[in-house]
Structures are given as C-alpha cells and as structure tokens.
N, C-alpha and C positions, 0 to 999 in steps of 0.2 A: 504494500500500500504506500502510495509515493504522500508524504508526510509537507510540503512545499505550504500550503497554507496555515498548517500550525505550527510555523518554524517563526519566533519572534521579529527575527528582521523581516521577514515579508509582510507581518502582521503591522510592522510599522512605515514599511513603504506602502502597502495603503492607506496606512489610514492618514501618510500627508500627499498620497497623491487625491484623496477625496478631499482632506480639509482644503485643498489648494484650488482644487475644482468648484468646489462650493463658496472659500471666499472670496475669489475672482470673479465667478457670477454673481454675486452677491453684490459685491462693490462695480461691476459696470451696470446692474438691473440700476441701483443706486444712484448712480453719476448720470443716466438719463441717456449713456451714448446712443447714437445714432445708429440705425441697422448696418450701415454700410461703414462705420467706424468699426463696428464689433464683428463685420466678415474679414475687413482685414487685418483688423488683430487676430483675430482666429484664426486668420490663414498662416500671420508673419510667427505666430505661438506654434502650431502646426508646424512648421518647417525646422523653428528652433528646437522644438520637442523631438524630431526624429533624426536628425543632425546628431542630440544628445543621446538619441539612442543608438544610433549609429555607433560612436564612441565610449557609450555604456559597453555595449555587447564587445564590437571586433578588439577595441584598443585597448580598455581596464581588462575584458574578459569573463568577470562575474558579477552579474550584476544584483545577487541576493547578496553580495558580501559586502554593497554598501547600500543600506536601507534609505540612506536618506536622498540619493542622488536618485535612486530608482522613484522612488516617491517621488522628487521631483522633475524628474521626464517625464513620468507617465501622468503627472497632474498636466504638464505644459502640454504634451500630446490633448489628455481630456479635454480640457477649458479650451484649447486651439479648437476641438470639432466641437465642441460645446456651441460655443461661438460663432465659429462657422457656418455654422447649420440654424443659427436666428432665424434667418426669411421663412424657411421649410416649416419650421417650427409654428411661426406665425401664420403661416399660409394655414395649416393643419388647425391651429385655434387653441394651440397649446402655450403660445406666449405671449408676452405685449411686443 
C-alpha cells in the first residue's frame, strides 16, 4: 500500500498549496480585479508554476523532500488555472 498521502511532508505541501490557493482568490475576489486582469495573472502564475515545476522534478529531483516548495508550485500552478479559468466560471454562473 503506497503510504504518499500520510507521509507528513506531503500533508504539508498541501495544505500550503490550498492555503495559497484560497488566499490568493480571496484577496483578488477582494481587490475587485478585472476578469481580464485575473486571466493574465492566471496565465503569467501558470507559467511561473510549471517552470517551478519543471525545476522541482528534473533539477532538485525530489520533490516530497521539500514540502514547502512543493506547496508552493503546486499553489502557483492552482491559483494560475484558478484564475484562468474566471470567464468559464462566470459564463457557467459559478462566479462574479
């Protein structure tokens, strides 16, 4: 039984890749941006995010060995399609 989710450091690379996801929504829902402010920061977050993952994976090589970097790629990935995906979202009737 492969044990990956109740291994402490993964338990806490989510739980700042959520908190990171969630304060970032939070504080742009907040600051009132623009939809078309918040696709291209969810695009330029998106790109940062997989760049870092890029460099998680091939270059460090483990990327459960540092909880907090993992958390934070995988938040910037999040919040980037988070973001991203505002219009779709509102089109659907699921946001402002």
């Amino acid at each position: 039984m492969d044990t990956f989710w109740f291994d402490g450091n993964s338990l806490a690379a989510l739980a700042i890749a959520g908190g990171f996801i969630f304060a970032g929504a939070r504080f742009l829902t907040a600051r009132h941006a623009s939809r078309s402010t918040r696709v291209v920061l969810g695009l330029a977050l998106l790109g940062i995010g997989l760049g870092c993952c890029y460099h998680l994976i091939h270059v460090i090589g483990d990327p459960t060995g540092r909880p907090v970097y993992l958390g934070l790629v995988a938040g910037l990935v999040g919040l980037g399609i988070n973001q991203a995906m505002a219009p779709l979202r509102a089109a659907a009737g699921h946001a402002d």
